[in-house]
TORKENU-798448 format. One line per 5 residues: number of its first residue (from 1); their letters; for each residue y, z, x of N, C-alpha, C. Coordinates in Angstrom, 2 decimals. Example, Ala and Ser with C-alpha at 12.3 -4.5 7.8 and 13.67 -1.06 7.14 Angstrom:
2
1	as	-5.69,7.80,13.19,-4.50,7.80,12.30,-3.30,7.80,13.20 ~ -2.25,7.08,12.85,-1.06,7.14,13.67,0.03,7.87,12.90
//
This chain:
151
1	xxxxx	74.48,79.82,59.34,74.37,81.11,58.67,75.67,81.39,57.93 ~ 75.65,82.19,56.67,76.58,82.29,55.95,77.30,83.56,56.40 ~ 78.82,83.61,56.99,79.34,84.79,57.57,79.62,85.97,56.43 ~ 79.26,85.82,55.04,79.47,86.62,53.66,78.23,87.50,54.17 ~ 77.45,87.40,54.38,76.09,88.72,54.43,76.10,89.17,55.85
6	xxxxx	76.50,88.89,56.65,76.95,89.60,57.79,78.12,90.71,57.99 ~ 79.10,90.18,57.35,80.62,90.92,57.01,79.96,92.03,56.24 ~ 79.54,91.86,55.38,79.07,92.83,54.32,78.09,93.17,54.85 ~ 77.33,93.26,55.89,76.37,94.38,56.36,77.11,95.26,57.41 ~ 78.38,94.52,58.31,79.04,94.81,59.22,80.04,96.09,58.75
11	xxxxx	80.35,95.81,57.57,81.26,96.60,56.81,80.63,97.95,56.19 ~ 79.26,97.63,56.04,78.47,99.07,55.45,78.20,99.74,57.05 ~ 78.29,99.17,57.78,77.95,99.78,59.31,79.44,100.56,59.59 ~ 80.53,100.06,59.28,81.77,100.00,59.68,81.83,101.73,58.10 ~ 81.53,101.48,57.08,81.91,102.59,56.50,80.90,103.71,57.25
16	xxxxx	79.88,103.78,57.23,79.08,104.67,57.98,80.09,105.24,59.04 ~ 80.15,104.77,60.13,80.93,105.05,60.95,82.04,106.26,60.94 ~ 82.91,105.59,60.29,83.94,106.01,59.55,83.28,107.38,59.06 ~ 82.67,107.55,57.69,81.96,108.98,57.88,81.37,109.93,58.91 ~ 81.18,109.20,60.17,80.46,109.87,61.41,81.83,110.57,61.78
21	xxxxx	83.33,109.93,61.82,84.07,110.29,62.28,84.99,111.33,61.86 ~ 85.03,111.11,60.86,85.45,111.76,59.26,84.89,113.51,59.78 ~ 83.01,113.05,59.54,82.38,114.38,59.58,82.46,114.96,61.11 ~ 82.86,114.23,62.50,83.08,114.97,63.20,84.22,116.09,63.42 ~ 85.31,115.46,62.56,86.56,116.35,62.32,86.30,117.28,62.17
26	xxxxx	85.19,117.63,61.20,85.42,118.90,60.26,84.73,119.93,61.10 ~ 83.79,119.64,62.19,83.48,120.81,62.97,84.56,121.48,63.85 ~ 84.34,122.80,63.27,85.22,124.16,63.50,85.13,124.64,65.50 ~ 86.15,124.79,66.15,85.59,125.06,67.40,84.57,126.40,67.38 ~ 84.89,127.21,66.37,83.84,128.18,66.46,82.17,128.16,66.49
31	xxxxx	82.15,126.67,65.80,81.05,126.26,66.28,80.33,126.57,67.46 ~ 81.79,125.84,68.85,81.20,125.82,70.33,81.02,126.65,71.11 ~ 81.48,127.99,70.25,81.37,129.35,71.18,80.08,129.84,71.09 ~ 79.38,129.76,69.90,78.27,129.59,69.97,77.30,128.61,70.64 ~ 77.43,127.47,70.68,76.68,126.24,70.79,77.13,125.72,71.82
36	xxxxx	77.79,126.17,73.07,78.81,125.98,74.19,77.64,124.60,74.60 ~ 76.72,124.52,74.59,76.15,123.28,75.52,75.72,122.23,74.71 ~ 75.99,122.02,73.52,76.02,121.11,72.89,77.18,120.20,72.82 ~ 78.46,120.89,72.91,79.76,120.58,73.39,80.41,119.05,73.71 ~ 79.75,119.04,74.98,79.75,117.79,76.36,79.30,116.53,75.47
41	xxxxx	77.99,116.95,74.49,77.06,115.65,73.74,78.07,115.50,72.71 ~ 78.68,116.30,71.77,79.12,116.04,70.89,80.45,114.93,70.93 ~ 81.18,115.89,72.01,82.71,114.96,72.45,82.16,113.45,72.46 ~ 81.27,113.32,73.34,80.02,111.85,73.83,80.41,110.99,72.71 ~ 79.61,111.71,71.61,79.35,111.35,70.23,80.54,110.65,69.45
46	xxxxx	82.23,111.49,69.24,83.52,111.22,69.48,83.71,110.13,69.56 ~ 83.60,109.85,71.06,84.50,108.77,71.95,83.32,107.50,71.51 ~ 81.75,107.49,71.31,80.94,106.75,71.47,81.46,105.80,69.51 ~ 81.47,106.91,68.94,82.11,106.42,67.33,82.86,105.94,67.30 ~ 83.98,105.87,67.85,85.41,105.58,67.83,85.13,104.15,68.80
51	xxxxx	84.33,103.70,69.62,84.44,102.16,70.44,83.13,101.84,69.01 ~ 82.10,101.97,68.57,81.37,101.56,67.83,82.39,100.76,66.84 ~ 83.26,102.01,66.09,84.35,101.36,65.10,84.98,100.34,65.29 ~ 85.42,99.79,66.93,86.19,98.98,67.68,85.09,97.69,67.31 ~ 83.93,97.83,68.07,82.84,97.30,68.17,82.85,96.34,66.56
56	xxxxx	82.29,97.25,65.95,82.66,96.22,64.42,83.58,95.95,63.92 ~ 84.97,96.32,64.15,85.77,95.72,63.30,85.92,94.08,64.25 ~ 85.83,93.91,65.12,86.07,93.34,66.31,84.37,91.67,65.80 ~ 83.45,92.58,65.51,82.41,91.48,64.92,82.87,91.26,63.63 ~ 83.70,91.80,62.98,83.47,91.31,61.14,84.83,90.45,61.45
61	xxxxx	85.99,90.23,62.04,86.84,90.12,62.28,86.60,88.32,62.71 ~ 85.70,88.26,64.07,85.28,87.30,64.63,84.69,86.61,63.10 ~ 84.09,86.87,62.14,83.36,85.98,61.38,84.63,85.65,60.35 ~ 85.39,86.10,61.00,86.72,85.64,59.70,86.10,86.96,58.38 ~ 86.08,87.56,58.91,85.97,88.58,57.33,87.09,89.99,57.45
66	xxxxx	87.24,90.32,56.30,88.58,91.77,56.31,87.60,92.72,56.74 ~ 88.01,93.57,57.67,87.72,94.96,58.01,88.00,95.87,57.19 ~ 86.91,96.54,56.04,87.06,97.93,54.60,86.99,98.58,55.91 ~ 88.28,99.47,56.36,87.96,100.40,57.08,88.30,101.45,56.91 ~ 87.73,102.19,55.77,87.24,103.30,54.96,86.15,104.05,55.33
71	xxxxx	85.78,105.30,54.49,84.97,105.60,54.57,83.62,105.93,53.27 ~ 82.74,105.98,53.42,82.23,105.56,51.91,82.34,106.63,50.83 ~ 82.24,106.36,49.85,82.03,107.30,48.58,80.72,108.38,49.10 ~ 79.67,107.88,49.42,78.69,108.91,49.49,78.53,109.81,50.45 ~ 79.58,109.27,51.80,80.06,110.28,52.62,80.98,111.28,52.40
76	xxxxx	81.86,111.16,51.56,83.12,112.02,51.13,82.55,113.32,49.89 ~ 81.41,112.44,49.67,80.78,113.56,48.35,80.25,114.45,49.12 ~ 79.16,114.22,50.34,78.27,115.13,51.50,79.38,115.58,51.93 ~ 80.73,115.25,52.50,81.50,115.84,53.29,82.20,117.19,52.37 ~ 82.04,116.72,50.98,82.68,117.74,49.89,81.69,118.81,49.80
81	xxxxx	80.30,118.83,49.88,79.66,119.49,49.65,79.11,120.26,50.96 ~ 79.53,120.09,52.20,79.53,120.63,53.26,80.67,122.04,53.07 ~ 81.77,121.61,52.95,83.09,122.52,52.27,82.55,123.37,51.37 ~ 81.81,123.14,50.44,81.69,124.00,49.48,80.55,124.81,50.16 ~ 79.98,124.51,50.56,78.69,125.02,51.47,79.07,126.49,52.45
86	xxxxx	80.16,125.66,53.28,80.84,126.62,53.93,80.97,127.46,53.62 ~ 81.89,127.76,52.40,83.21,128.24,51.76,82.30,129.71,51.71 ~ 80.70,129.27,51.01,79.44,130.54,51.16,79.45,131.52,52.06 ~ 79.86,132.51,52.49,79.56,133.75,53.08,78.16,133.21,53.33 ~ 77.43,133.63,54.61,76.19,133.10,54.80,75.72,133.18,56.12
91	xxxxx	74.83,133.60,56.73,74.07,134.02,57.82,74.43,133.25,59.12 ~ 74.66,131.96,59.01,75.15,131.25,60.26,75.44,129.98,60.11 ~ 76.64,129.77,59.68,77.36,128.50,59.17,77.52,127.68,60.54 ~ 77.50,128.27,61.52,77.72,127.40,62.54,76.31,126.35,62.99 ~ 75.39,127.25,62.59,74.12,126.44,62.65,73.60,125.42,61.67
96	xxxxx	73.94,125.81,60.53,74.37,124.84,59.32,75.08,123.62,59.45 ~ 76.01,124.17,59.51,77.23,122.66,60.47,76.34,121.87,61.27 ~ 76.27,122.16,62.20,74.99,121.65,63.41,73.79,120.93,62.64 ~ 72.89,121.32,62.02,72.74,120.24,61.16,73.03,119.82,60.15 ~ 73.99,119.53,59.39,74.64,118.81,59.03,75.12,117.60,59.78
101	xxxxx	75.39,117.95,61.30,75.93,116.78,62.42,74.06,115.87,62.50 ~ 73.06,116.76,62.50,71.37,116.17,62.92,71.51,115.09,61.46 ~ 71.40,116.07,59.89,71.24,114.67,59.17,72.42,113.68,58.80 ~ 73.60,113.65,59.64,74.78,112.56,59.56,73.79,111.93,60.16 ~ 73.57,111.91,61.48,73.12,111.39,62.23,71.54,109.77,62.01
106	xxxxx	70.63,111.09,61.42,69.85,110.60,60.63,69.71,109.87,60.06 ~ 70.69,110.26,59.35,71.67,108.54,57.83,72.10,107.43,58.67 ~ 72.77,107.73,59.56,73.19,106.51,60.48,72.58,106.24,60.64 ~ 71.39,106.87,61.69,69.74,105.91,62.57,69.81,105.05,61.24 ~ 69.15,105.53,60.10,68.32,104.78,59.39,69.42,103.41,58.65
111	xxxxx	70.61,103.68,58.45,71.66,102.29,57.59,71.38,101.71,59.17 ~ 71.81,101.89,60.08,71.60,101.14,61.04,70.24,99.91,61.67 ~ 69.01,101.06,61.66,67.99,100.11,61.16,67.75,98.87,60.29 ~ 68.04,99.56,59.02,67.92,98.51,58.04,68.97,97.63,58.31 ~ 70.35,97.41,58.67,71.03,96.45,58.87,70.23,95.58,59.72
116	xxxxx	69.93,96.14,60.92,69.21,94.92,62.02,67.94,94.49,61.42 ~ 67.05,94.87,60.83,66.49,94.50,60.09,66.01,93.35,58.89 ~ 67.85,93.59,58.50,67.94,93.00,57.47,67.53,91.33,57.43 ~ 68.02,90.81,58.58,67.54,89.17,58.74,69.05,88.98,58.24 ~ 70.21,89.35,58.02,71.73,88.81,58.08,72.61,88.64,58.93
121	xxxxx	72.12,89.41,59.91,72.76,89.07,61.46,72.69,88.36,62.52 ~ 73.47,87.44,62.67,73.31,86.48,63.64,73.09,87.40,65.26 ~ 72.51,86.34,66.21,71.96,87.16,67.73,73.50,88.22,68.15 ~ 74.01,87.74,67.73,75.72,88.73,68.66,75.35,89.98,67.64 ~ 75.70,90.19,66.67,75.77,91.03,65.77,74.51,91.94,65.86
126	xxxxx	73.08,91.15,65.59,72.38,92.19,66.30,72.14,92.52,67.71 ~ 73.03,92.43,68.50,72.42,92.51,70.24,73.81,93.78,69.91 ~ 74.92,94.34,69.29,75.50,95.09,69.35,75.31,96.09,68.34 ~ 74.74,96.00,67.53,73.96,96.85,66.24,73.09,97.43,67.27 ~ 72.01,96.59,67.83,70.71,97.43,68.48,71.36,98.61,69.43
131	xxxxx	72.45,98.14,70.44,73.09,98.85,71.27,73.21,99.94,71.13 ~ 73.82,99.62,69.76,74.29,101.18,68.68,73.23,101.97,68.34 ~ 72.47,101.20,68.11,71.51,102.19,67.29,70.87,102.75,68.46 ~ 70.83,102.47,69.79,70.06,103.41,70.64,70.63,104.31,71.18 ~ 72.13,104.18,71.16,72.59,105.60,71.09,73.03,106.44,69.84
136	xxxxx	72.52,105.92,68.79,72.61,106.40,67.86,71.24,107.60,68.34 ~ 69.99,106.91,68.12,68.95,108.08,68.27,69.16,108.81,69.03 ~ 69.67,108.47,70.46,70.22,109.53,71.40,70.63,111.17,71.05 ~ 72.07,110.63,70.31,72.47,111.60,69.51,71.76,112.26,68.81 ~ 70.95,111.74,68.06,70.41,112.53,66.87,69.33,113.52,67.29
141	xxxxx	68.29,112.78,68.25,67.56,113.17,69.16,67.79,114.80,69.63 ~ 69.21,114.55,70.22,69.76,115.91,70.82,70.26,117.00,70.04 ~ 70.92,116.78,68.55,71.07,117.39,67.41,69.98,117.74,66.54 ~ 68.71,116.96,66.28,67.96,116.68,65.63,67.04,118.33,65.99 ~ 67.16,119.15,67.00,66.56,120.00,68.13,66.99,121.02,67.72
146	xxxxx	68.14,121.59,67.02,69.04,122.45,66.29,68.48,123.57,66.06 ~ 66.88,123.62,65.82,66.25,124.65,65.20,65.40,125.48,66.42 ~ 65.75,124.58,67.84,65.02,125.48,68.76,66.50,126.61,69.11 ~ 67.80,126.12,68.71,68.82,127.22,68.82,68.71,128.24,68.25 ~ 69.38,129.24,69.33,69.30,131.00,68.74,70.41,131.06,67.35
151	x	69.78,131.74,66.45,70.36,132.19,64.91,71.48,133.06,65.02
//
């Protein structure tokens, strides 16, 4: 197998990421005073991104390929337009935020899918992709729910 289409699927997994982490920054604790029991999952979420990141740089690395460990253009534009979103006077930004964390999430499930999918990953690469991706839904699963929260 050629380690060029693996690196380069590893690396679009690896920028994703990077945006998961990016966009966890930006939630405000005021969020949690509201959302106090979402809290515990989110930190989860944190610490679970941050070994994922480990996780791939650690497979693209093994195939002899450079780790882009960036974050992507199309995350930084959503992350810009979250800001501007904010910035809106508006009925409940904290719930907004909150999903915003459901469709990060979302985006991940699905680049994640299609990577394992893809037929470019050798058995290691996908036996730690799949890993991911099932706590990926996890997450999302539990965010994804946002709308049974009080307004």
């Amino acid at each position: 197998m050629n380690n060029e289409n693996p690196v380069s699927v590893l690396n679009d997994l690896l920028h994703i990421t990077n945006d998961r982490i990016e966009g966890f920054a930006r939630v405000e604790g005021k969020v949690w005073e509201m959302y106090s029991e979402l809290k515990p999952q989110y930190d989860h979420m944190i610490t679970e991104a941050k070994i994922f990141k480990n996780e791939l740089i650690n497979l693209i690395t093994e195939r002899n390929g450079t780790p882009d460990d960036s974050a992507s253009t199309a995350g930084a534009i959503h992350r810009a337009w979250i800001d501007i979103r904010n910035a809106i006077p508006g009925k409940n930004r904290e719930k907004a935020t909150l999903e915003n964390v459901s469709f990060g999430e979302k985006t991940a499930v699905e680049a994640y899918e299609a990577a394992l999918y893809s037929g470019d990953l050798d058995e290691e690469c996908r036996k730690t992709i799949d890993d991911q991706l099932y706590k990926l839904r996890q997450s999302y699963e539990t965010f994804s729910k946002i709308s049974e929260y009080k307004d």
